[in-house]
TORLOGU-580357 format. One line per field, with one value per residue (C-alpha): residue number from 1; x negated, y negated, z negated; residue in one letter. Coordinates in nm, 3 decimals. Example, Ala and Ser with C-alpha at 12.3 -4.5 7.8 and 13.67 -1.06 7.14 Angstrom:
# residues 2
num = [1|2];
east = [-1.230|-1.367];
north = [0.450|0.106];
up = [-0.780|-0.714];
residu = [A|S];
This chain:
# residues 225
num = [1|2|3|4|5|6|7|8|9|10|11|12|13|14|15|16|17|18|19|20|21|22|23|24|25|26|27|28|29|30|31|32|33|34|35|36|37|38|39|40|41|42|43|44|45|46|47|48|49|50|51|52|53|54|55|56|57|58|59|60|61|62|63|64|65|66|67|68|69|70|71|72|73|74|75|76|77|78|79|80|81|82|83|84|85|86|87|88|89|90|91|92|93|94|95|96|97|98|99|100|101|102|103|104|105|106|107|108|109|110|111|112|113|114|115|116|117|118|119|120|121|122|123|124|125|126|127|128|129|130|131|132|133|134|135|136|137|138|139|140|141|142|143|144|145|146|147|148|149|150|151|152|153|154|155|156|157|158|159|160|161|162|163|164|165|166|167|168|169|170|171|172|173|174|175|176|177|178|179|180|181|182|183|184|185|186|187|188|189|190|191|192|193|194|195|196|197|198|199|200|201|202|203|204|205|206|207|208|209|210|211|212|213|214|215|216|217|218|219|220|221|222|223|224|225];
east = [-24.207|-24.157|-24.086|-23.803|-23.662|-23.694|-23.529|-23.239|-23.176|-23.200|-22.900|-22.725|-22.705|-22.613|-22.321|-22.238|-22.248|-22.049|-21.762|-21.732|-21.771|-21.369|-21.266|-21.460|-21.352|-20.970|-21.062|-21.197|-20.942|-20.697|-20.873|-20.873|-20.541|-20.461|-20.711|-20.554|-20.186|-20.270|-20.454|-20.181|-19.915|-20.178|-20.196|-19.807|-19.747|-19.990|-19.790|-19.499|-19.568|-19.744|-19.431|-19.222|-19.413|-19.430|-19.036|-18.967|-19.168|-18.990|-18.639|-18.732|-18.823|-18.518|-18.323|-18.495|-18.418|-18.045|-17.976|-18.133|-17.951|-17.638|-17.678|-17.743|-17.432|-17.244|-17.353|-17.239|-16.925|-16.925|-16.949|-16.718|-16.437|-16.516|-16.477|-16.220|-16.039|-16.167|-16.036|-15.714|-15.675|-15.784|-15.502|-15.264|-15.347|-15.294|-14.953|-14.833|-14.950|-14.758|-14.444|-14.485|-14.513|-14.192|-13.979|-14.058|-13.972|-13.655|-13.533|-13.632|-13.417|-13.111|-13.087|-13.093|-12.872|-12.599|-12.648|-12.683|-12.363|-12.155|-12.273|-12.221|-11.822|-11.768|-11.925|-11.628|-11.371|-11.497|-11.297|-11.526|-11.673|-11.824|-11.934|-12.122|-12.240|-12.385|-12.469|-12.866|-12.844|-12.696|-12.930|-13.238|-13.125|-13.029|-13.374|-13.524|-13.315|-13.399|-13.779|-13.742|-13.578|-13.859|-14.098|-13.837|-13.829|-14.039|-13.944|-13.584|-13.426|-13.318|-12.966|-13.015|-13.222|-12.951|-12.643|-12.885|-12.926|-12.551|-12.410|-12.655|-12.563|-12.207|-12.156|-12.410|-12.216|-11.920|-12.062|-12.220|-11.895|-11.740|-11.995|-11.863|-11.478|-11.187|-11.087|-11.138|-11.066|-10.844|-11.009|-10.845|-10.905|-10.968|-11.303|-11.420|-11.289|-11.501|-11.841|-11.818|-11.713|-12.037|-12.219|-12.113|-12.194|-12.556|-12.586|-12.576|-12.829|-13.061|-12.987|-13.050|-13.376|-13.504|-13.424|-13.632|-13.927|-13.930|-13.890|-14.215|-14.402|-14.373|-14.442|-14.750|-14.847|-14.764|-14.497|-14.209|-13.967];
north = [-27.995|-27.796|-27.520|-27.723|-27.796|-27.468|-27.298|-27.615|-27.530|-27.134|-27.197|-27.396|-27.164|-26.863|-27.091|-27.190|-26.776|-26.698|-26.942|-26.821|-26.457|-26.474|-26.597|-26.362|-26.102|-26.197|-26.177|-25.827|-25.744|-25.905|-25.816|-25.412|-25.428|-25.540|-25.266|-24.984|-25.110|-25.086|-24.759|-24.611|-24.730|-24.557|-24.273|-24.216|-24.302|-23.982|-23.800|-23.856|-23.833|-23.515|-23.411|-23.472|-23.326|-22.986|-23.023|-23.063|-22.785|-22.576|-22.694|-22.634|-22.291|-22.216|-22.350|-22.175|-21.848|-21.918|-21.989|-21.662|-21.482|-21.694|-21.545|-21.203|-21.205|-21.393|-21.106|-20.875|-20.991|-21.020|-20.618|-20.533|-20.739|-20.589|-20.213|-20.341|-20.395|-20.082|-19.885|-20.053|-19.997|-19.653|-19.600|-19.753|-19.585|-19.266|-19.405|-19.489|-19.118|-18.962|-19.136|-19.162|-18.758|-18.754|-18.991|-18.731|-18.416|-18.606|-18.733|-18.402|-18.274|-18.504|-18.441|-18.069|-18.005|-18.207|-18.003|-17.654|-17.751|-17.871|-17.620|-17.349|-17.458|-17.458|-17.107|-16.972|-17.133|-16.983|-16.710|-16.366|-16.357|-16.705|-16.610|-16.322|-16.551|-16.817|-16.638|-16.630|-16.999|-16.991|-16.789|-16.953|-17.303|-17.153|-17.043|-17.430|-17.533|-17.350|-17.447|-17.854|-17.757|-17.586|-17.870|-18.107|-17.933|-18.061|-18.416|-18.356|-18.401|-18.108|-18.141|-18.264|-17.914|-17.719|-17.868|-17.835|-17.457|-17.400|-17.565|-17.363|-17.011|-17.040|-17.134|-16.901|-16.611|-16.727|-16.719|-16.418|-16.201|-16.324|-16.226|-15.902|-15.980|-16.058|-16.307|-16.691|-16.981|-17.262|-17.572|-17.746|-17.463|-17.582|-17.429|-17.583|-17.915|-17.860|-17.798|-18.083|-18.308|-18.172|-18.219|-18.589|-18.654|-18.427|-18.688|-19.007|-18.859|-18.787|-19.159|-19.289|-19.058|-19.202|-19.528|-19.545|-19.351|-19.669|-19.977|-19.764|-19.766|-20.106|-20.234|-20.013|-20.197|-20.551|-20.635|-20.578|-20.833];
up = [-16.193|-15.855|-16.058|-16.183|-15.930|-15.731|-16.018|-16.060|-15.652|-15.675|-16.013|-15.738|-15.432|-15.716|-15.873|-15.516|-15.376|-15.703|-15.617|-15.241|-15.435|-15.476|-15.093|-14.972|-15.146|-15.092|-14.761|-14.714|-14.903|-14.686|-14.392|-14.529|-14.609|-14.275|-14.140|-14.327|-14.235|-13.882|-13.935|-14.135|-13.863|-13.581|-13.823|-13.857|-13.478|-13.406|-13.648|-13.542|-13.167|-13.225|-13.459|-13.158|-12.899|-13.122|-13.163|-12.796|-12.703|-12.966|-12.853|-12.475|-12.574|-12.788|-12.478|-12.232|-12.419|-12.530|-12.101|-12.049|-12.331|-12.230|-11.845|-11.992|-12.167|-11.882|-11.657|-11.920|-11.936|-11.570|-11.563|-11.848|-11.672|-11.347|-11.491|-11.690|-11.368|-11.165|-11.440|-11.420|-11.066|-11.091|-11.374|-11.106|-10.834|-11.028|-11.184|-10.816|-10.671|-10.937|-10.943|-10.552|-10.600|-10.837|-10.609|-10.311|-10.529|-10.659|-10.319|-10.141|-10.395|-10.372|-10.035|-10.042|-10.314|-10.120|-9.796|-9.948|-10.207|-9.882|-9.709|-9.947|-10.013|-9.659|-9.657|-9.942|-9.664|-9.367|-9.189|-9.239|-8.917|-8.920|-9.275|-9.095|-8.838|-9.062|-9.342|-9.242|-9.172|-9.553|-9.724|-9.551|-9.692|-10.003|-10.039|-9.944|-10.215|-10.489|-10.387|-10.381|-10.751|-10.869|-10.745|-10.921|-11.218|-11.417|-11.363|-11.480|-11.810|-12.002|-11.948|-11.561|-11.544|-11.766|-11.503|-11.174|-11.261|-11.392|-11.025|-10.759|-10.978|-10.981|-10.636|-10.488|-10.731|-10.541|-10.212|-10.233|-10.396|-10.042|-9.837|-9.769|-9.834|-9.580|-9.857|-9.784|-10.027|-9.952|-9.959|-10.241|-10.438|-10.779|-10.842|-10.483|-10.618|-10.973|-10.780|-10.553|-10.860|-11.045|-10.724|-10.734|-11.148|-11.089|-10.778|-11.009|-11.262|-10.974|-10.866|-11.209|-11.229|-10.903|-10.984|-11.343|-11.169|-10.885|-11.169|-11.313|-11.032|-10.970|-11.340|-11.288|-10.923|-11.131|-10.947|-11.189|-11.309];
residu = [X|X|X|X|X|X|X|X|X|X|X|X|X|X|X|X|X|X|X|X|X|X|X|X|X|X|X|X|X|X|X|X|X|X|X|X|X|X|X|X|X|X|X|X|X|X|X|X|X|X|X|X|X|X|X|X|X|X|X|X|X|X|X|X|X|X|X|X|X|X|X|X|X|X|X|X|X|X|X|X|X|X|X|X|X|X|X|X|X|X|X|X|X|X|X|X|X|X|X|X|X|X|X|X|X|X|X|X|X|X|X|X|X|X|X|X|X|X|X|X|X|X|X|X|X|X|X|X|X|X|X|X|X|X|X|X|X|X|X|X|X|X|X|X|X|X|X|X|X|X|X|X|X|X|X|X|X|X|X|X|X|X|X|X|X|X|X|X|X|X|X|X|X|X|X|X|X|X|X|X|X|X|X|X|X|X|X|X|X|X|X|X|X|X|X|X|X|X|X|X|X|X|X|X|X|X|X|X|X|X|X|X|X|X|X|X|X|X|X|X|X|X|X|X|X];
């Protein structure tokens, strides 16, 4: 009889543990979902920090290097633009010693060709004995003349050079044919007339020549209109 009921009590705790079976079941299961949700959401957040953390570092590094390679080139450029600009003053310097060298061989130039060709007409006019008297004064500026053309020279055009040469020949030819003569020209002879109207046209070339080599000189300086 105790048997009986032992084994009618032990059937009712085992029906009784079978129908709790289920809740408690749904509830680990609830309670492990919730578990692993929260551990997945740790899990990610440690990913994703870490993720981060690794990124930063690699974008701090990538900008630390492209400021340094940015200042390298900066610096570089820095340089080039300051030889740039030595190199241009250098080539202006060396423009504006040249043409300053031209513009003194030109001028020098101008103004002995006018001396030597006024002086050398008034020479043909002169009575013989002032010939005689002046004719050292003549030959020495002569002589001066012929020098500030050679260091002309070579800045002349062709034809400037050609007319130059043609003037200072034929009057000193003149000149010199009457060193030794009694014979005088008059002063409105015609072939005085024709060397100081050549002097004159030779006189505006020069002018023109001087001119172009100072409008150069000052494009080179950068002061040019």
């Amino acid at each position: 009889m105790q048997r009986t009921l032992w084994t009618t009590a032990s059937m009712d705790e085992l029906r009784a543990i079978l129908n709790i079976a289920p809740q408690v079941m749904t509830f680990l299961i609830l309670v492990g979902g919730v578990v692993a949700y929260v551990l997945r959401k740790y899990i990610t957040a440690w990913i994703r920090s870490k993720f981060e953390s690794e990124i930063g570092k690699q974008l701090a590094s990538h900008k630390h290097n492209l400021d340094r390679e940015l200042a390298a080139y900066k610096m570089s450029l820095v340089r080039e633009l300051e030889q740039q600009k030595a190199n241009i003053d250098l080539r202006r310097s060396i423009a504006l010693q040249i043409a300053s060298t031209n513009l003194s061989a030109l001028t020098q130039l101008f103004a002995d060709l006018n001396t030597w060709v006024n002086k050398a007409t008034a020479y043909t006019v002169y009575p013989p004995d002032v010939r005689k008297q002046t004719q050292n004064d003549f030959n020495q500026l002569t002589l001066t003349t012929r020098t500030a053309y050679r260091n002309a020279e070579i800045h002349l055009s062709a034809d400037l050079r050609v007319r130059i040469s043609n003037l200072m020949a034929d009057l000193h030819r003149l000149a010199f044919e009457l060193s030794n003569s009694v014979d005088r020209l008059d002063p409105k002879d015609a072939r005085i007339t024709g060397f100081l109207s050549e002097n004159v046209a030779i006189n505006d070339l020069l002018r023109q020549e001087v001119e172009k080599i100072g409008r150069t000189a000052l494009d080179s300086d950068g002061r040019g209109p």
